[in-house]
Structures are given as structure tokens and as C-alpha cells.
C-alpha positions in Angstrom: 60.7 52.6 122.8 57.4 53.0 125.3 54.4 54.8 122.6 54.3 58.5 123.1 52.1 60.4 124.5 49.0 61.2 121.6 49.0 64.9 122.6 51.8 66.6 125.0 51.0 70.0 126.1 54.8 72.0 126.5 54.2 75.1 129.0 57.2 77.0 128.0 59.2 76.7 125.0 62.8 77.3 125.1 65.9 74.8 124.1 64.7 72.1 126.1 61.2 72.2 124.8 62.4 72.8 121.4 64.7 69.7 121.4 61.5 67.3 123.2 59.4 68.6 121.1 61.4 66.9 118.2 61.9 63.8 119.6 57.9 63.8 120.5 56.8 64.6 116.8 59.3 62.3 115.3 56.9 59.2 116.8 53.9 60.6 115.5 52.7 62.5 118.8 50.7 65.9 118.8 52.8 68.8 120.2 51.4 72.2 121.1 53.3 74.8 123.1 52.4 77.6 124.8 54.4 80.3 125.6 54.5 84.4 126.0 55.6 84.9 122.4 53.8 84.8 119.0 57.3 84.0 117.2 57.3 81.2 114.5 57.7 77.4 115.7 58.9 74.5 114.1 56.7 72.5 111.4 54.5 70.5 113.9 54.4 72.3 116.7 51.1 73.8 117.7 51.5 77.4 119.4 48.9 78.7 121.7 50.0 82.0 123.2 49.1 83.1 126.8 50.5 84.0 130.0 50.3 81.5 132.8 50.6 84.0 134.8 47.4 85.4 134.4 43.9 83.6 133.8 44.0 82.1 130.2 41.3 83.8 128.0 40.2 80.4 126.1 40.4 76.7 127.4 43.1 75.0 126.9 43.1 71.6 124.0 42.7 68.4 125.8 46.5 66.5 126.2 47.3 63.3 127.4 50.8 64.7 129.0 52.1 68.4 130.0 55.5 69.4 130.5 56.3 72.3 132.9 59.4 74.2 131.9 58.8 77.5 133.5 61.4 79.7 134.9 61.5 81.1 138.8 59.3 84.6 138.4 61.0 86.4 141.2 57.6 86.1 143.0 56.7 83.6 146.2 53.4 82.8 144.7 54.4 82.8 141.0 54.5 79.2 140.1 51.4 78.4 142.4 49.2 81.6 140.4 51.0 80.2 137.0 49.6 76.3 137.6 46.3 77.4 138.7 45.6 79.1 136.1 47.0 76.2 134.0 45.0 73.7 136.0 41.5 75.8 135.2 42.1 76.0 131.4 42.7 72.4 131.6 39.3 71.0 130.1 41.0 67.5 131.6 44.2 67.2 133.8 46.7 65.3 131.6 47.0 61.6 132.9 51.1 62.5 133.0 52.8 66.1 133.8 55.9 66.3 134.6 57.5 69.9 136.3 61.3 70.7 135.9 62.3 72.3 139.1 66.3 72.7 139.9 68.8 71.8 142.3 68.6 74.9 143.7 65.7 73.7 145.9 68.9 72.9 148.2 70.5 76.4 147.8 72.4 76.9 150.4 72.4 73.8 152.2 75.3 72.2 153.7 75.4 68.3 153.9 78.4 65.4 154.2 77.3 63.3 151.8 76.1 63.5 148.2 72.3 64.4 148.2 69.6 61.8 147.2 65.6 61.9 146.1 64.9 61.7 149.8 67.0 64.5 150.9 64.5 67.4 152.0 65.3 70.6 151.1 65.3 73.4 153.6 64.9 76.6 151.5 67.2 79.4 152.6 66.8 81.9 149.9 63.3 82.9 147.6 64.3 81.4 144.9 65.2 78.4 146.5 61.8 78.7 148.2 59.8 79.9 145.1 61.0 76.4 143.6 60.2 73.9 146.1 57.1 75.9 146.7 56.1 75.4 142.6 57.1 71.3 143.0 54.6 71.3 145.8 51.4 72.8 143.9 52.6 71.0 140.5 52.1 67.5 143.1 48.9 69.2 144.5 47.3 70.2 141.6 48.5 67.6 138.7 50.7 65.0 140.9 53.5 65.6 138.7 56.4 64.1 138.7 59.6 66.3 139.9 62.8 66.5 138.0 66.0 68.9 139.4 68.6 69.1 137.0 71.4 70.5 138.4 73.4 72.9 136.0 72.8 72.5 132.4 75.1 72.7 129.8 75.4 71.6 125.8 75.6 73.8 122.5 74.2 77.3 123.3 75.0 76.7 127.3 78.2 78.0 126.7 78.4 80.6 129.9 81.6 78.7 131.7 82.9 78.6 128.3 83.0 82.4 128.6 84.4 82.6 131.5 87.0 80.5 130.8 88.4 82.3 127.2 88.2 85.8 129.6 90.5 84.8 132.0 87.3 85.4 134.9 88.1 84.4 138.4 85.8 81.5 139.8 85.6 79.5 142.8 88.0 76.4 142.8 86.7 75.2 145.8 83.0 75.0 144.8 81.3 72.0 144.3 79.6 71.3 141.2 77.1 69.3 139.2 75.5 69.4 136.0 73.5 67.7 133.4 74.4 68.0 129.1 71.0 69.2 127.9 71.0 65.7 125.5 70.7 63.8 128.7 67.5 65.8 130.2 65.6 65.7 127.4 66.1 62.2 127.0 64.9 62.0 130.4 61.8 64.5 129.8 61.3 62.3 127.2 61.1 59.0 129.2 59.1 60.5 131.8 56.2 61.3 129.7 55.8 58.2 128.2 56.9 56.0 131.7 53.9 53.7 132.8 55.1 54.1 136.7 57.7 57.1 136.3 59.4 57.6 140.0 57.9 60.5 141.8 61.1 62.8 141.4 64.6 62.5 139.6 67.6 64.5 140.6 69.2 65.0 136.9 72.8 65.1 137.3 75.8 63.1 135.4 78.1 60.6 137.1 81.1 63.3 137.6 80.7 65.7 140.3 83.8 67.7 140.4 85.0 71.0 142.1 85.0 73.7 139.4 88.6 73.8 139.8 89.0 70.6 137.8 86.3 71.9 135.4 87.7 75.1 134.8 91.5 73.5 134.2 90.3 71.0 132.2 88.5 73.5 129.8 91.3 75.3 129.6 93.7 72.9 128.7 91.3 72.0 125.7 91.8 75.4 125.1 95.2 76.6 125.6 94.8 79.0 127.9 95.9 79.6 131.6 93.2 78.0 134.5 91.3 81.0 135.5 92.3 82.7 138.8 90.6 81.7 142.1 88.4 84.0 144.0 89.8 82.7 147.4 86.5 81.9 149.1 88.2 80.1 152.1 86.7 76.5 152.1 84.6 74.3 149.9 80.8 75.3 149.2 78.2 73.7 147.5 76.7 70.5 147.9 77.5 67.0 145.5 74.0 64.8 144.5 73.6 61.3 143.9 72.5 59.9 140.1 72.0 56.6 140.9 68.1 56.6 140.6 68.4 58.9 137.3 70.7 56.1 135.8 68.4 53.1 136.4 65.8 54.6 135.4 67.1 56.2 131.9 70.0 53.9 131.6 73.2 55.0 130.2 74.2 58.6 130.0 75.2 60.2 126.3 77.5 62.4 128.0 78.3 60.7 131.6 81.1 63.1 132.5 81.7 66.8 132.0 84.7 66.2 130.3 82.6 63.9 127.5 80.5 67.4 127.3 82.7 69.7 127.0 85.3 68.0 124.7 82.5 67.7 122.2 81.5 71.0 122.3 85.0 72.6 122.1 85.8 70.2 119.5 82.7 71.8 117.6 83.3 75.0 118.4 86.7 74.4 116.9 85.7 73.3 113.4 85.9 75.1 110.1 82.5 76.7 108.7 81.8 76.2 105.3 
């Protein structure tokens, strides 16, 4: 394993920071995260609370790497105000930061063949917009690297799950992608410590699948009926390609969705003390 980082900055704190965070401290690295909250952290961590999304009050500790887990805010400018104000409490701009963006940067789009790192996105919503817009000032102001997970699921990311046991109608025809939460942070993980890291990483497992073959196959783990279909007319969505994700991290711990999703149901399913 590449040395970690001495000191890693995590701007936002939710599973995913939660889980690198772990993995960061259990090879000796420093780990301080800042988020909105005051709420307790894990032994280790280091909480500084603030707001991104206005000027920090006090300068911000000197960190070899940051990692950028912010959600969309709803507004244009948000992750452009939010990284400028990160960049200015920044005594010293990391020497690594890496931004998680999203798929979604394609939302909307339309294409005939599975979507690669040099695919441009052509924002047709605002989010969609507000997140290619905060990959561009994360590259202007730090020269992050970029990673787009596409849907995230594991223990916790149970929403399809839901819909599933309720019987909710979904779209069959829909094309899907996703990425078990194991398999990003190992790739968070990786990218922080990566002497030449690639520029951006599309996150997604080996099995893209229309969410009919999701859905069925969740249900008959299960034992209940395939949820209805919504009738949308035609396929939607768009499929991406993994290829550069998998030579770079290597093999996946969950390649397929239905390696994911056994696991969890098969959790899910087993007796509590």
C-alpha cells in the first residue's frame, strides 16, 4: 500500500467520509473534518465546524490532501462560493484534493455508446450544471482530481430496497449504473495517496443493467412480485464505461449489482442477537 497522506483535510462528513476516514487513520494519517454540525466524531477524527458556504471565521490547519464530498446546494454558484472560501482558509493548498462530483453531470444526455472520461457533458438541467460547474473551480482553484460515481449503494443505501418490498412502480426501461460504497472509498482512498492519479475517474461497476433486471433480481432474493412498470415508452438513461476506474484500482469488491445486493439482503436477513 502507497503511505498516506500525513494530514487529510475531509470537507464534509457523511458515510463516505466516515468510512475513508477509517481507512486513513488505520495507517497512522491525521484526519480532521469539517462539517456544518458540532455532533460527536469517531476517536481520531479532528472536527472543525464551519460553513463553506460562507467565509470561515479562522484559518484552516495546514493538510497534505483534502477531500471534497459536498452535496449540490440548489444554487448555480454554490460550489464555486463553497471552494473559495475553502481555498482562502487554506494557509497552503494541499499538494492532492480530490472533488466527488456525480454522473449526473451528463443528466439528460442521450448517447449510443457507453460514456467515457472524455465524454463532455452538456448540462441540461441546474443540477447537472451546478456540478460540472463545481468540477471546474475544484480544477481551477486546487487542480483536483474529478471522480463521478454514478448511483451509490451498500448498507444504509437501501432506497431501491424500499421500493422494491412496497411494490413501487419504476422504469424498466431505464438504464442504470451504480457503484457499492466499499468500492468508492477504496477509490477515494487510492486517489489521495496516488503519485500521478488520472485527472477524473467515472466510478461505476462492470454491470450496467436496465432497472428491470435490477428490480427482478431484488425481488426474487426477496420473494416478492417485480414491481410494476411505469410505461415510459423507450429506453432512457445513458450506460458509462469503467475501464479506466478498473486499471487504476484494480479489482472491484462488489463488481456486479447482484454481488451488492445479495450481500446486503443476505444481511438484512440475519437473526439479531
Amino acid at each position: 500500500m502507497t503511505p498516506v497522506p500525513r494530514r487529510t483535510l475531509l470537507v464534509g462528513y457523511g458515510k463516505l467520509g466516515a468510512r475513508l476516514a477509517a481507512r486513513l487513520l488505520a495507517d497512522d494519517g491525521e484526519v480532521f473534518a469539517l462539517r456544518r454540525s458540532t455532533g460527536s466524531l469517531p476517536a481520531g477524527v479532528i472536527g472543525l465546524s464551519a460553513d463553506p458556504s460562507h467565509p470561515l471565521d479562522s484559518p484552516l490547519p495546514v493538510v497534505d490532501a483534502m477531500v471534497i464530498t459536498l452535496p449540490p446546494s440548489g444554487v448555480s454558484s454554490g460550489y464555486r462560493t463553497a471552494l473559495t472560501n475553502l481555498r482562502d482558509a487554506l494557509p497552503v493548498l494541499p499538494a492532492r484534493t480530490v472533488f466527488v462530483s456525480s454522473t449526473g453531470v451528463f443528466e439528460g444526455a442521450a448517447a449510443d455508446h457507453p460514456l467515457t472520461e472524455q465524454d463532455v457533458p452538456a448540462p441540461t438541467s441546474a443540477r447537472s450544471q451546478e456540478l460540472y460547474d463545481g468540477e471546474q473551480a475544484a480544477v481551477a482553484l486546487f487542480s483536483a482530481v474529478i471522480v463521478r460515481p454514478a448511483g451509490i449503494y451498500g448498507p444504509g443505501r437501501e432506497f431501491l430496497l424500499r421500493k422494491v418490498r412496497e411494490g413501487a412502480a419504476v422504469d424498466h426501461a431505464r438504464r442504470t449504473n451504480r457503484i457499492h460504497e466499499v468500492d468508492l472509498v477504496r477509490t477515494l482512498d487510492l486517489l489521495v495517496r496516488m503519485e500521478d492519479p488520472p485527472p477524473l475517474l467515472h466510478a461505476v461497476d462492470e454491470r450496467p443493467a436496465p432497472l428491470a433486471e435490477v428490480v427482478a433480481f431484488i425481488a426474487g432474493k426477496l420473494g416478492v412480485d417485480v414491481p410494476p412498470d411505469v410505461a415510459s415508452g423507450g429506453p432512457s438513461g445513458v450506460v458509462y464505461d469503467g475501464t479506466l476506474l478498473r486499471s487504476v484500482l484494480g479489482h472491484l469488491e462488489y463488481p456486479t449489482f447482484e454481488a451488492g445486493y445479495a450481500e446486503m439482503l443476505a444481511e438484512d436477513s440475519t437473526p439479531r442477537p
